[in-house]
N, CA, C and O of each residue as an XYZ file, in Angstrom:
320
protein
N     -35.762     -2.211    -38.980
C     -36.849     -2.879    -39.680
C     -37.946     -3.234    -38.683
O     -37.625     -3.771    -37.623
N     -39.055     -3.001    -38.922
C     -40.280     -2.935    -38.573
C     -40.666     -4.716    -38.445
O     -40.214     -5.527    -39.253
N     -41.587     -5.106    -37.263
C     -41.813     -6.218    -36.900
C     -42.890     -7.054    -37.747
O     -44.020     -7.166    -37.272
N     -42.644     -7.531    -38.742
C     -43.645     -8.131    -39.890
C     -44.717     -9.045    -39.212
O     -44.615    -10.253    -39.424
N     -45.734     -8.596    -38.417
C     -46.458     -9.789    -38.176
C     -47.505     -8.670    -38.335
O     -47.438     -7.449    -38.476
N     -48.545     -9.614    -38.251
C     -50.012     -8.838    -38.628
C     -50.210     -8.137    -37.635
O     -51.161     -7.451    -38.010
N     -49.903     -7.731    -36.312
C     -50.406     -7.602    -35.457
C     -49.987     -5.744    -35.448
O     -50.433     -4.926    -34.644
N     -49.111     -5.492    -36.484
C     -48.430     -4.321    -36.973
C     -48.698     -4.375    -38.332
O     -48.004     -3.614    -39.007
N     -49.439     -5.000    -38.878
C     -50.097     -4.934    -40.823
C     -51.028     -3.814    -40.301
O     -51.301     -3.769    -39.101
N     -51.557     -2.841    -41.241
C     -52.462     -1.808    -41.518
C     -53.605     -3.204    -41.611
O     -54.481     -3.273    -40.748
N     -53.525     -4.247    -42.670
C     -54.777     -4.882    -43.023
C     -55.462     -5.646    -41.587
O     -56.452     -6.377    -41.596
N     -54.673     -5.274    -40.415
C     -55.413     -6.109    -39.622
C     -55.979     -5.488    -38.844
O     -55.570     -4.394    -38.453
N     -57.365     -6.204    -38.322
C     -58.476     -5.367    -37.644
C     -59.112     -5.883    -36.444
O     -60.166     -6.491    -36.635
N     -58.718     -5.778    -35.301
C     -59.115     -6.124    -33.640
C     -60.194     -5.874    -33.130
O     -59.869     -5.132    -32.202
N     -61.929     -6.050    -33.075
C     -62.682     -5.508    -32.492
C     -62.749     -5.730    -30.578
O     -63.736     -5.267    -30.007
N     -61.981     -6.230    -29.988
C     -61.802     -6.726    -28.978
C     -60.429     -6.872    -28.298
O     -59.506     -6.865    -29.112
N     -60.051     -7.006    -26.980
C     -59.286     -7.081    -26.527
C     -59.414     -8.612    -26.309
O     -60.500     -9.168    -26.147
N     -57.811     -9.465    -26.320
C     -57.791    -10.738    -25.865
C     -58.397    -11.065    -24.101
O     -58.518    -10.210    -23.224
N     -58.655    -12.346    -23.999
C     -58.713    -12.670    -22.799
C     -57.693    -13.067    -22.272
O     -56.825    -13.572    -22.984
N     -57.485    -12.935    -20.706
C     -56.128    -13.162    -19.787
C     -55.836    -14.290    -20.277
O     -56.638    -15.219    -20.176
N     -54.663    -14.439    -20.889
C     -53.873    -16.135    -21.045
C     -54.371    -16.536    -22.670
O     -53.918    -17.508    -23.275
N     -55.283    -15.684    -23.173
C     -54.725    -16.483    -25.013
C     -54.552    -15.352    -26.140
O     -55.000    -14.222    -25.945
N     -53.932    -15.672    -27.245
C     -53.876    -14.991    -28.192
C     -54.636    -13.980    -28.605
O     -55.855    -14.126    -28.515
N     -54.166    -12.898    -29.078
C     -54.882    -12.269    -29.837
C     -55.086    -12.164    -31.066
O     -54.064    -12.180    -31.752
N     -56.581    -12.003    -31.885
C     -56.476    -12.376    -32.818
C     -57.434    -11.192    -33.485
O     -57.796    -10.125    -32.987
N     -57.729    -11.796    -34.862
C     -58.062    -10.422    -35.311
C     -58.781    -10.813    -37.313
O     -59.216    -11.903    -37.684
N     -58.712    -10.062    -37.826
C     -59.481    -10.306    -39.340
C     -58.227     -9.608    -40.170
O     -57.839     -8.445    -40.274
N     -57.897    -10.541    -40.567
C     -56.887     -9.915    -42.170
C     -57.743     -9.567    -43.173
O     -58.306    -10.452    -43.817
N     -57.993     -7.996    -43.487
C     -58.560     -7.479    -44.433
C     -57.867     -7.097    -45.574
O     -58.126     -5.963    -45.978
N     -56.766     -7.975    -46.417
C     -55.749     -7.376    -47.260
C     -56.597     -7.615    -48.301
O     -56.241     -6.965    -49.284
N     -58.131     -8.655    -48.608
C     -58.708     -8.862    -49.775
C     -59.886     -9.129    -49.280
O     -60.020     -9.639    -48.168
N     -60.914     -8.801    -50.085
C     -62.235     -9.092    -49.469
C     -62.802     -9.983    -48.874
O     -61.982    -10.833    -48.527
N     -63.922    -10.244    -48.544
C     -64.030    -11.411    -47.804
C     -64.463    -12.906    -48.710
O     -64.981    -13.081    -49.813
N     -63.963    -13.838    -47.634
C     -64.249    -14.724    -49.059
C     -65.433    -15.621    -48.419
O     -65.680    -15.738    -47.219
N     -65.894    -16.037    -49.163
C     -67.623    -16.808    -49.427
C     -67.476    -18.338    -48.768
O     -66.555    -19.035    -49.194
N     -68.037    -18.680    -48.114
C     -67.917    -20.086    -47.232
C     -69.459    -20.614    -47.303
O     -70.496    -19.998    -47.056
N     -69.284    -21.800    -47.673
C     -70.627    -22.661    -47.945
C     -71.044    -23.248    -47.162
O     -70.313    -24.218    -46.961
N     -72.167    -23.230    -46.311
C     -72.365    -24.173    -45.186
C     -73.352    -25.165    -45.403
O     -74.353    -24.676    -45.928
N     -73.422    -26.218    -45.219
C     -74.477    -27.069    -45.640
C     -75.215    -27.578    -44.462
O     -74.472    -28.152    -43.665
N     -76.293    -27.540    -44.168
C     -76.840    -28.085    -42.845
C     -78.587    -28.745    -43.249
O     -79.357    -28.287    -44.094
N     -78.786    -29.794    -42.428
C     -80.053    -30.222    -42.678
C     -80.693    -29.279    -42.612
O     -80.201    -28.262    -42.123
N     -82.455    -29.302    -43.241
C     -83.221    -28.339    -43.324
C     -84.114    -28.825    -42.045
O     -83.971    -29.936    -41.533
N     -84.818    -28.095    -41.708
C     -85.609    -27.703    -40.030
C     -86.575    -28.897    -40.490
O     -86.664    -29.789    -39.647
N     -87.267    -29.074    -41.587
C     -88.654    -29.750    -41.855
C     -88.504    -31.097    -42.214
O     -89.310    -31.997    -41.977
N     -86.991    -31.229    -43.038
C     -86.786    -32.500    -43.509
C     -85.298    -32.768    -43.007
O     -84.319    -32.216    -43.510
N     -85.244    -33.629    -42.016
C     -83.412    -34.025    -42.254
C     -82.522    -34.400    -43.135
O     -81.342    -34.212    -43.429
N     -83.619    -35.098    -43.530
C     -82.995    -36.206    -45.141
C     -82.286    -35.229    -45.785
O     -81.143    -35.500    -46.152
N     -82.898    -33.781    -46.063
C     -82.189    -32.985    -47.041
C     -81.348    -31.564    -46.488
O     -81.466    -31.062    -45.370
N     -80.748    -31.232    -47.258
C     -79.758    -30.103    -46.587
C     -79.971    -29.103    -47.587
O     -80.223    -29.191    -48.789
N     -79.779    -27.936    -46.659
C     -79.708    -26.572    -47.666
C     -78.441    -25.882    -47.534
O     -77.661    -26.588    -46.895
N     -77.945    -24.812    -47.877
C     -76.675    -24.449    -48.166
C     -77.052    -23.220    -47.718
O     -78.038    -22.660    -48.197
N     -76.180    -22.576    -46.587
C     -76.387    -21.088    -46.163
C     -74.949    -20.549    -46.817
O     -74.323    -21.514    -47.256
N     -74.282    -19.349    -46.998
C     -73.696    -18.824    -48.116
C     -73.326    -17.722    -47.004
O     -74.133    -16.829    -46.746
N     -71.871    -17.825    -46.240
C     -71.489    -16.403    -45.398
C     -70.579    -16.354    -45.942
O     -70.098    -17.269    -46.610
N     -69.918    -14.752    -45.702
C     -68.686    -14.091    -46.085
C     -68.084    -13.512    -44.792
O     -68.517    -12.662    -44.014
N     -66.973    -14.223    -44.804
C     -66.312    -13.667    -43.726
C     -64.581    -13.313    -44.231
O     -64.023    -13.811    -45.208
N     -64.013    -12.378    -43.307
C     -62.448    -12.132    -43.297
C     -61.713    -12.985    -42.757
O     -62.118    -13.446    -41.690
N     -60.675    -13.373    -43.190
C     -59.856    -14.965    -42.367
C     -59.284    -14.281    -41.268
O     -58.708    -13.193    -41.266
N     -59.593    -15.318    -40.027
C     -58.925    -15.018    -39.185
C     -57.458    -15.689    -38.583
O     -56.980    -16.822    -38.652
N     -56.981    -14.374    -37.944
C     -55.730    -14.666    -38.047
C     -55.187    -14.079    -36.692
O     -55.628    -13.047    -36.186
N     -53.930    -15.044    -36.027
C     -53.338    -14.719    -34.961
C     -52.799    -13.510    -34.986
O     -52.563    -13.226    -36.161
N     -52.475    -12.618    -34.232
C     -51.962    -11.510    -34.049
C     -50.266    -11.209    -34.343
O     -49.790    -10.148    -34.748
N     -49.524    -12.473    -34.011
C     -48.574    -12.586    -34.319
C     -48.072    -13.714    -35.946
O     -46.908    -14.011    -36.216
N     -48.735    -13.940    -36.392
C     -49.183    -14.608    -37.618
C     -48.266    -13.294    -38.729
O     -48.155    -12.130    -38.344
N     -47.688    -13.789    -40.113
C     -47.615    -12.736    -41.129
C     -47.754    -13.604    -42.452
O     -48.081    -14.765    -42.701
N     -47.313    -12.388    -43.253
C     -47.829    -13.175    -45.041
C     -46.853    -12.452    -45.724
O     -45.767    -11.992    -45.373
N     -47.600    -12.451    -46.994
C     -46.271    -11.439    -48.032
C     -46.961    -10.378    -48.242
O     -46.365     -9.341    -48.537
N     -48.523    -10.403    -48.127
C     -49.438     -9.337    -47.917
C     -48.880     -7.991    -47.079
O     -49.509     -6.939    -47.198
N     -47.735     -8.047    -46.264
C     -47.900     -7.087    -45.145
C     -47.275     -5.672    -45.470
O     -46.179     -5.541    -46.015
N     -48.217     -4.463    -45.016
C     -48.230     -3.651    -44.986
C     -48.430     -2.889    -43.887
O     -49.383     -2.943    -43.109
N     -47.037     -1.834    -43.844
C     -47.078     -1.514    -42.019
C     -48.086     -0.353    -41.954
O     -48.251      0.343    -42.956
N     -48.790     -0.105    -40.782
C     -49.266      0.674    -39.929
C     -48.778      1.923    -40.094
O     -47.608      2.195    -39.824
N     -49.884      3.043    -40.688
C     -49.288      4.524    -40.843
C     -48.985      5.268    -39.558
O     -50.038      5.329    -38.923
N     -48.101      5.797    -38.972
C     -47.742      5.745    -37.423
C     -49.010      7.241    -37.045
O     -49.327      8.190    -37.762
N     -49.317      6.979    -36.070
C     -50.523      7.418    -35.793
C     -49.747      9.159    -35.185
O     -48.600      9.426    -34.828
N     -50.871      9.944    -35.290
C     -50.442     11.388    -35.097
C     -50.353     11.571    -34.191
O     -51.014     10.700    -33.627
N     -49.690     12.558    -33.077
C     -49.607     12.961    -31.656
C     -50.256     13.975    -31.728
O     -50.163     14.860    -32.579
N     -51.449     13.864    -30.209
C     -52.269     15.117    -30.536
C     -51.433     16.341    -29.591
O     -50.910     16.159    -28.491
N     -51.477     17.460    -30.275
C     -51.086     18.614    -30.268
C     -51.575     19.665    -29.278
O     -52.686     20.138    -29.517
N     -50.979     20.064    -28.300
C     -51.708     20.724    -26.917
C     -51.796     22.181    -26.855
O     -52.314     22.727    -25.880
């Protein structure tokens, strides 16, 4: 049996290598991204706040899992 952590899920996605001494981590793409509301004062008036609206993929430790997981199609050997 295959090692259930995300770090071996197909849904997970690494643009980077960790730095010496911490985790690696990465974006669980098993569902789209979900919508996060940010509220921050506006530049002209403090008193009032506006709401910026990002979508991001949750991030997640490398060794982290779910019930989501789905293994990694084993990659092809290239042929000489």
């Amino acid at each position: 049996m295959s090692n259930r952590s995300c770090s071996n899920c197909d849904f997970f996605h690494t643009d980077r290598t960790p730095r010496p001494g911490t985790m690696a981590r990465g974006q669980c793409r098993s569902y789209p991204p979900v919508a996060i509301a940010n509220p921050r004062p506006t530049a002209t008036e403090g008193s009032r706040t506006e709401t910026l609206v990002l979508s991001r993929w949750p991030v997640v430790n490398a060794d982290d899992w779910c019930g989501e997981f789905s293994a990694k199609p084993p990659t092809a050997k290239p042929t000489a």
